[in-house]
MISEMI-756216 format. One record per atom (N, C-alpha, C): residue number from 1; x, y, z; atom name. Coordinates in steps of 0.1 Angstrom, whole numbers, always signed. Atoms other than C-alpha are relative to their C-alpha. Last residue first. Layout:
# MISEMI-756216
+-----+-------+-------+-------+------+
:  nr :     u :     v :     w : atom :
+-----+-------+-------+-------+------+
: NUM :     X :     Y :     Z :   CA :
...
+-----+-------+-------+-------+------+
# end
This chain:
# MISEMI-756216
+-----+-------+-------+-------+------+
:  nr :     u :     v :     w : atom :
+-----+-------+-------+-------+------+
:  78 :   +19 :    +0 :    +5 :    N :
:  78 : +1079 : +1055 :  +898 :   CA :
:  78 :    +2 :    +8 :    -9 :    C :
:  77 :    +4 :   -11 :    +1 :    N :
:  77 : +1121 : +1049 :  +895 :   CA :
:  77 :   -16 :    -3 :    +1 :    C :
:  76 :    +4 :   -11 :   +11 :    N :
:  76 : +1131 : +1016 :  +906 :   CA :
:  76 :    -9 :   +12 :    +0 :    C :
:  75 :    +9 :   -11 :    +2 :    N :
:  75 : +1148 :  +993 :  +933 :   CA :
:  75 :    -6 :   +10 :   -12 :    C :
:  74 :    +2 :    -4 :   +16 :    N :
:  74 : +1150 :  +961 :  +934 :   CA :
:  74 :    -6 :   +13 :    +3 :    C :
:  73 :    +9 :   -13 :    -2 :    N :
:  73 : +1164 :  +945 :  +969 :   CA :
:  73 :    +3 :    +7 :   -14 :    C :
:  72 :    -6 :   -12 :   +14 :    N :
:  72 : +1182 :  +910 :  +967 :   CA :
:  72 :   -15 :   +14 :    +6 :    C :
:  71 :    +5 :   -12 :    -3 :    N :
:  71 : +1183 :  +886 : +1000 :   CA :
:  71 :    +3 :    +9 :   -12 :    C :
:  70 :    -3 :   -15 :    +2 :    N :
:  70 : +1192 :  +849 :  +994 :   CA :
:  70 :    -8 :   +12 :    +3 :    C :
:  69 :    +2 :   -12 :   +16 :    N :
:  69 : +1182 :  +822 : +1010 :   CA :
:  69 :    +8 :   +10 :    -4 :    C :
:  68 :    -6 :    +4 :    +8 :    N :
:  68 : +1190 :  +792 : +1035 :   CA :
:  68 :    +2 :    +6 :   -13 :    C :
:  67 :   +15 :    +9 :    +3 :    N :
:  67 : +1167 :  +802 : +1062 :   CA :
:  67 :    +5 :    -8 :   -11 :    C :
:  66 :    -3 :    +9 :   -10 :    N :
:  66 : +1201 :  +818 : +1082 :   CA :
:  66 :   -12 :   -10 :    -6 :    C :
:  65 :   -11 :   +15 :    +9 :    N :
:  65 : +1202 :  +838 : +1047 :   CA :
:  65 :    +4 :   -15 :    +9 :    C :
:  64 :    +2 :   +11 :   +10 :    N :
:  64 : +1168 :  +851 : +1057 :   CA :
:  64 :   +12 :    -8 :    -3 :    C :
:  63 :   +10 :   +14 :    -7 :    N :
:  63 : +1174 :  +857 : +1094 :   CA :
:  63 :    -2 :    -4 :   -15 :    C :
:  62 :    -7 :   +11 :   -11 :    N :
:  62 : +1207 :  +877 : +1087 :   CA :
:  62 :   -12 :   -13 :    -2 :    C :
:  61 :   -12 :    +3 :    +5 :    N :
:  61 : +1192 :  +901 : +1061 :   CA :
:  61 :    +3 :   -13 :    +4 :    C :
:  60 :   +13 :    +9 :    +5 :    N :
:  60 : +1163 :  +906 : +1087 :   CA :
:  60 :    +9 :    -7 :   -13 :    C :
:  59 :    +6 :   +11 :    -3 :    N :
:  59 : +1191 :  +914 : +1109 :   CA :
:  59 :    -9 :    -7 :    -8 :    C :
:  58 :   -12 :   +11 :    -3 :    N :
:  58 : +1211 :  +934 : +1088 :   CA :
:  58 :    -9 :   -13 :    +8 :    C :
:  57 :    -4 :   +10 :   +16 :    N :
:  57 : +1181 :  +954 : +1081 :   CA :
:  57 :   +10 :   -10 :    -1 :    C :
:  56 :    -7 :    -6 :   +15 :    N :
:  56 : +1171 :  +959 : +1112 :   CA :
:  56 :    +1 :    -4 :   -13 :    C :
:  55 :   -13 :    +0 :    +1 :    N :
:  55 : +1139 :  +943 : +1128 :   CA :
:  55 :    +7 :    +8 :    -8 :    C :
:  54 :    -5 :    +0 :   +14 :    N :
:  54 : +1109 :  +951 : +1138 :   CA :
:  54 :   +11 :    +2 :    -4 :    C :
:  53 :   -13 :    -9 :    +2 :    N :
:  53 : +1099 :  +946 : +1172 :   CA :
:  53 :    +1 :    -3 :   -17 :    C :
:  52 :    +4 :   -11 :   -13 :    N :
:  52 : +1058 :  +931 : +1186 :   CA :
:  52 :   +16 :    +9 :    +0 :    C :
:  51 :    -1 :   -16 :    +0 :    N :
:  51 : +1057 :  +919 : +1148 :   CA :
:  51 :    -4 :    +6 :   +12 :    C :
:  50 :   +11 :    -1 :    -7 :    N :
:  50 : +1054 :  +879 : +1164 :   CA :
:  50 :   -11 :   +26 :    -2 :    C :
:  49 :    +7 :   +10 :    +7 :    N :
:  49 : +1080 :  +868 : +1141 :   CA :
:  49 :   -17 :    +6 :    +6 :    C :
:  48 :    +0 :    +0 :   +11 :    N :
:  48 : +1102 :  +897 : +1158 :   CA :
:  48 :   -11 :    -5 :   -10 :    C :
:  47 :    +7 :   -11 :    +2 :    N :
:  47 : +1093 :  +891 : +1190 :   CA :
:  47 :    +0 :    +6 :   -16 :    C :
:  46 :   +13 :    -1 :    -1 :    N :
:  46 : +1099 :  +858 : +1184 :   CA :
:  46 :   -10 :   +15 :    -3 :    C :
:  45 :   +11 :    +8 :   +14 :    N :
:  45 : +1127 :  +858 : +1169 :   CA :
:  45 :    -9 :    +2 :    +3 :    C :
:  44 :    +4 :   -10 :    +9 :    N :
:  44 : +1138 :  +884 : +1199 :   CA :
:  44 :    +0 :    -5 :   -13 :    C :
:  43 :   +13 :   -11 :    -3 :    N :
:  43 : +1128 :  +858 : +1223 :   CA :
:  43 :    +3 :   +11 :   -11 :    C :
:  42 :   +18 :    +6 :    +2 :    N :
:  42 : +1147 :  +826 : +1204 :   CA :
:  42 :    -2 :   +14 :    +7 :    C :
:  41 :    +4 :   +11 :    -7 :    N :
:  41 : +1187 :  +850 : +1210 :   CA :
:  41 :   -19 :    -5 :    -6 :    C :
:  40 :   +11 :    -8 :   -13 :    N :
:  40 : +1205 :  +868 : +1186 :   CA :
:  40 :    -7 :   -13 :    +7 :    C :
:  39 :    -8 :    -7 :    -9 :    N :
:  39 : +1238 :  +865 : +1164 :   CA :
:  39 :   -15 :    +8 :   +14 :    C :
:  38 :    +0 :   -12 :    +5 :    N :
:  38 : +1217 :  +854 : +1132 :   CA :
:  38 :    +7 :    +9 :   +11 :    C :
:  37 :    -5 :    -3 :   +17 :    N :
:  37 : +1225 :  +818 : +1132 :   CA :
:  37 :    +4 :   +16 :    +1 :    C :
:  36 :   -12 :    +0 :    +1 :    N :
:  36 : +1220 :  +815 : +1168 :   CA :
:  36 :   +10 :    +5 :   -12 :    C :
:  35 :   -10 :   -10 :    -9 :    N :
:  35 : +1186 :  +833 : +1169 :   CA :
:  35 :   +17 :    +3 :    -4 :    C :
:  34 :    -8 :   -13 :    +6 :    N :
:  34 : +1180 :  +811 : +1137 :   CA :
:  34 :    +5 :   +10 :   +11 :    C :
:  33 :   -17 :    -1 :    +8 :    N :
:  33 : +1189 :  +782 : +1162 :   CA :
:  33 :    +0 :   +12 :   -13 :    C :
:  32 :   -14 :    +1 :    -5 :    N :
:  32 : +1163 :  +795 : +1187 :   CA :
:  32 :   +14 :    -5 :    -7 :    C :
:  31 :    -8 :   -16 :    -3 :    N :
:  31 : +1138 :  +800 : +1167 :   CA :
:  31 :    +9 :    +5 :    +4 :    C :
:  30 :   +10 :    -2 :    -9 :    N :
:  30 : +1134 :  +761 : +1150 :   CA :
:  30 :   +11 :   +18 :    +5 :    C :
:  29 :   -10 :    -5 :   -11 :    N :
:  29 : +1142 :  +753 : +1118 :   CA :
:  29 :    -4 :   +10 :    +8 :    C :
:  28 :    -3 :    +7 :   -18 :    N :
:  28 : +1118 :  +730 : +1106 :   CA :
:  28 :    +7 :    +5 :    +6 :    C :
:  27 :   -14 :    +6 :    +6 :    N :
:  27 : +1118 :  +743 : +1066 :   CA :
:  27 :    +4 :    -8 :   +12 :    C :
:  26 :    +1 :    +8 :    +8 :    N :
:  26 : +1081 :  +748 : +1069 :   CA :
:  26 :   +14 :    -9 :    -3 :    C :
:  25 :   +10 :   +16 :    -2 :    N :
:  25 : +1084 :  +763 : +1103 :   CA :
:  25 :    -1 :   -12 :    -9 :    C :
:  24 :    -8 :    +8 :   -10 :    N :
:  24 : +1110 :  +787 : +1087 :   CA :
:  24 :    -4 :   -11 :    +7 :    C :
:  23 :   -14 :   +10 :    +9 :    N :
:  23 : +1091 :  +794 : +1057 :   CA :
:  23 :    +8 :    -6 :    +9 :    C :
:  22 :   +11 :   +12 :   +12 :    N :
:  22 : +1058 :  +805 : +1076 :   CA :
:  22 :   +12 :    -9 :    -7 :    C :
:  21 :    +9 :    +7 :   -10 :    N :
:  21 : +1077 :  +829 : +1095 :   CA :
:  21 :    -1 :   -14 :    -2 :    C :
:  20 :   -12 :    +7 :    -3 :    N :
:  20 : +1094 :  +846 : +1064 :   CA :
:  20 :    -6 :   -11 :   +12 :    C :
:  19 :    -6 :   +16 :    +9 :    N :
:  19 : +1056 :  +838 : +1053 :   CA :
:  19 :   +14 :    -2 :    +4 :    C :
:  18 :    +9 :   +11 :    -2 :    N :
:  18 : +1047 :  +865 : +1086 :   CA :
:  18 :    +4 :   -15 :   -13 :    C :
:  17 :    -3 :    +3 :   -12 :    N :
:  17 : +1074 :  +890 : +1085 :   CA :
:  17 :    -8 :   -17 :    +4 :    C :
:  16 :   -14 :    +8 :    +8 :    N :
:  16 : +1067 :  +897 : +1046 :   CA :
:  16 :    +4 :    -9 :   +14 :    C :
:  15 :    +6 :   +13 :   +11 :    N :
:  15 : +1028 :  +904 : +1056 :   CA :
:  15 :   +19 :    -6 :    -1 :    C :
:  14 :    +0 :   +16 :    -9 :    N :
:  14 : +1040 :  +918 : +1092 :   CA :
:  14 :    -8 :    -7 :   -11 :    C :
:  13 :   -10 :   +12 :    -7 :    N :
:  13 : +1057 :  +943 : +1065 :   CA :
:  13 :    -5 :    -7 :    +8 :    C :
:  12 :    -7 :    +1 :   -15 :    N :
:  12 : +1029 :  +955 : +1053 :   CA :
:  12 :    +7 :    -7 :    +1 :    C :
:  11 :    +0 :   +12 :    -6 :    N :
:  11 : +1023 :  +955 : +1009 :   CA :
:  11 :   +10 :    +2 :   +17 :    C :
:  10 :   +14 :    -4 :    +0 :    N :
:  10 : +1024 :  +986 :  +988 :   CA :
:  10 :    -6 :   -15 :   +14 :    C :
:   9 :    +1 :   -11 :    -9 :    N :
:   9 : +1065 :  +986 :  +991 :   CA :
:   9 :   -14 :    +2 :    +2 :    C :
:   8 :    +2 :   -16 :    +8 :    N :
:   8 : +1066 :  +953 :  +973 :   CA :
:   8 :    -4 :    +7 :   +14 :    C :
:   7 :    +5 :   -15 :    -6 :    N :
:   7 : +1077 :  +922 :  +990 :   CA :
:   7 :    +1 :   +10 :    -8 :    C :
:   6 :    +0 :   -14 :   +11 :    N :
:   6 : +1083 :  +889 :  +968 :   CA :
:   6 :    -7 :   +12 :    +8 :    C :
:   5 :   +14 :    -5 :    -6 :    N :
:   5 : +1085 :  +854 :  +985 :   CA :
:   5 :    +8 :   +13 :    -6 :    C :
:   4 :    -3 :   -18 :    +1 :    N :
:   4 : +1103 :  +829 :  +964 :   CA :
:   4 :   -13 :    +2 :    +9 :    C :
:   3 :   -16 :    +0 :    -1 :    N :
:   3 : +1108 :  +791 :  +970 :   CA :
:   3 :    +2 :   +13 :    -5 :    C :
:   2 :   -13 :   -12 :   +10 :    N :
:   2 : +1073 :  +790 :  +976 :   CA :
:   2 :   +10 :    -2 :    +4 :    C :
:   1 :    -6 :   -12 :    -4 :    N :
:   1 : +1057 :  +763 : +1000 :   CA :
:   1 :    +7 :    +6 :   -12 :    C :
+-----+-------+-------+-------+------+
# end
């Protein structure tokens, strides 16, 4: 498993939705304690994980550093 994942704006979010996903299974932590971590309950990880809601930004924020990560955003001029 990567220890980076890298979203560009050319690229869907249920691609970034899906390895965060992917990373949390790999790391074993299950939905219901990021819920807790992130101030929400296992069904709207799921929904989430399952892109049937899309999260804020605080939340998705929330669910990576609850994964053990950091969160950086790059932005630049085209």
């Amino acid at each position: 498993m990567k220890d980076t994942i890298v979203y560009t704006n050319d690229m869907p979010v249920d691609e970034l939705i899906n390895n965060l996903a992917a990373l949390r299974r790999f790391k074993g932590i299950k939905q219901k304690d990021v819920g807790v971590m992130v101030g929400s309950v296992k069904s709207n990880i799921s929904r989430m994980e399952h892109n049937i809601h899309s999260p804020s930004f605080k939340t998705l924020k929330a669910y990576i550093e609850a994964l053990g990560y950091d969160f950086e955003i790059v932005v630049w001029e085209r």
